[in-house]
C-alpha positions in Angstrom: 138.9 149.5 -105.7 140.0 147.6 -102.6 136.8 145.1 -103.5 138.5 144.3 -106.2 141.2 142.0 -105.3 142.6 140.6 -108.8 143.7 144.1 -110.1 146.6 146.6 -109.5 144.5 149.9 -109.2 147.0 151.9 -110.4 151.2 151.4 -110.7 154.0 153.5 -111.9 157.3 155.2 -111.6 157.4 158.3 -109.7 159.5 161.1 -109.8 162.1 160.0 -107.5 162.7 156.4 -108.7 160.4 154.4 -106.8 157.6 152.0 -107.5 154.1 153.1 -106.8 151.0 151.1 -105.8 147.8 152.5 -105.3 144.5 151.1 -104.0 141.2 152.9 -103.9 138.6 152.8 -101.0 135.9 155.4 -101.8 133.6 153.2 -98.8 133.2 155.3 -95.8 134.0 152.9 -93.1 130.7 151.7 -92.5 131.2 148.3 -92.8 134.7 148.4 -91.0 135.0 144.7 -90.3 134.3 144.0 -94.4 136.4 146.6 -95.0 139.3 145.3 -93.5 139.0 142.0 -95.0 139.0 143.9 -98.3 142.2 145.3 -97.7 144.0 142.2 -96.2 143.1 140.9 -99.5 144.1 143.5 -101.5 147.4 144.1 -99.9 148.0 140.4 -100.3 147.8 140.6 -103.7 150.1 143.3 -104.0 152.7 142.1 -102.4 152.3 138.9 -104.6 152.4 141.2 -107.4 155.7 142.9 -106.3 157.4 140.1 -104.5 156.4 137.5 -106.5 158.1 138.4 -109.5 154.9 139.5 -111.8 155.7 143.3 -111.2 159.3 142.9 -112.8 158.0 140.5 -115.8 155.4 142.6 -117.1 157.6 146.0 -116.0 161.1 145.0 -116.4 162.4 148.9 -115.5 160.9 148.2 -112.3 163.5 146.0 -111.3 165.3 146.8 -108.2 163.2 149.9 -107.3 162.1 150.9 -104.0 157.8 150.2 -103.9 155.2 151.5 -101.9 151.9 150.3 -101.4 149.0 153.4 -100.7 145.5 153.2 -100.0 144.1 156.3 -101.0 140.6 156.5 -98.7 137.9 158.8 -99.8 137.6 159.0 -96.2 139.8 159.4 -93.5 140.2 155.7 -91.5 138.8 156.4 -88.3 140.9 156.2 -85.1 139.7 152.4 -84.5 140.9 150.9 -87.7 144.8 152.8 -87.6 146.1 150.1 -85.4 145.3 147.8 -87.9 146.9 149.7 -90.6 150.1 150.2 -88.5 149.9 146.4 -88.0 149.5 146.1 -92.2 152.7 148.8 -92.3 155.0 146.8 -90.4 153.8 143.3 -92.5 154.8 144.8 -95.6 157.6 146.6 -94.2 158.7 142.9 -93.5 159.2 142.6 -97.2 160.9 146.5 -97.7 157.7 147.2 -98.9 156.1 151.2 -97.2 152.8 151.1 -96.8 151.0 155.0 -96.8 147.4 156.1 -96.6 146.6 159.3 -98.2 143.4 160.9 -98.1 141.4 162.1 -101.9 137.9 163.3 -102.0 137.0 164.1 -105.2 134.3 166.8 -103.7 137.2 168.5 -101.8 140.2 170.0 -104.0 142.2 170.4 -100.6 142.7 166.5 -100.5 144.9 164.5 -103.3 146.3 161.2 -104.0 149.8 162.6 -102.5 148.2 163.6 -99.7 149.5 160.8 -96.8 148.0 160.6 -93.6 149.5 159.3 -90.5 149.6 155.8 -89.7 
């Protein structure tokens, strides 16, 4: 869960060679400013994780891949918080790091971790 800044939700190889790194917000935007502390938080752990040199050590096949960073939101960001997440995109992208957002509620079987919204 975003909330919970010292762990890796979920990581893995995917199909096509990258790194994957996934975050889970099941809020619903309520609390936006919280929120978004929570997920500059997060992401700053990640990118420690991967750029620090952690990822490789306890994966060492995950050296040299591609990674990606998603926050999988149980509900869609509203329109006032994407121009922070396009801000988020371009830090990580900084650091060849893509950011995604893809949008999974559990209660809706048309929505899926793979599915990536626009940021």
């Amino acid at each position: 869960m975003v909330e919970e800044f010292d762990v890796v939700d979920a990581a893995g190889l995917t199909p096509d060679g990258n790194i994957g790194l996934m975050m889970f917000e099941h809020r619903d935007w309520s609390d936006p400013e919280r929120q978004l502390q929570d997920l500059h938080k997060k992401c700053q752990a990640y990118l420690s994780y991967a750029v620090d040199g952690e990822m490789v050590r306890d994966n060492p096949e995950y050296a040299g891949r591609p990674v990606w960073v998603r926050l999988v939101a149980q509900v869609i960001p509203p329109a006032a918080i994407v121009p922070y997440l396009a801000q988020l995109k371009g830090a990580l992208a900084k650091h060849g790091i893509e950011f995604q957002v893809a949008h999974y509620d559990p209660a809706d079987p048309a929505t899926g971790v793979n599915n990536l919204v626009a940021v």
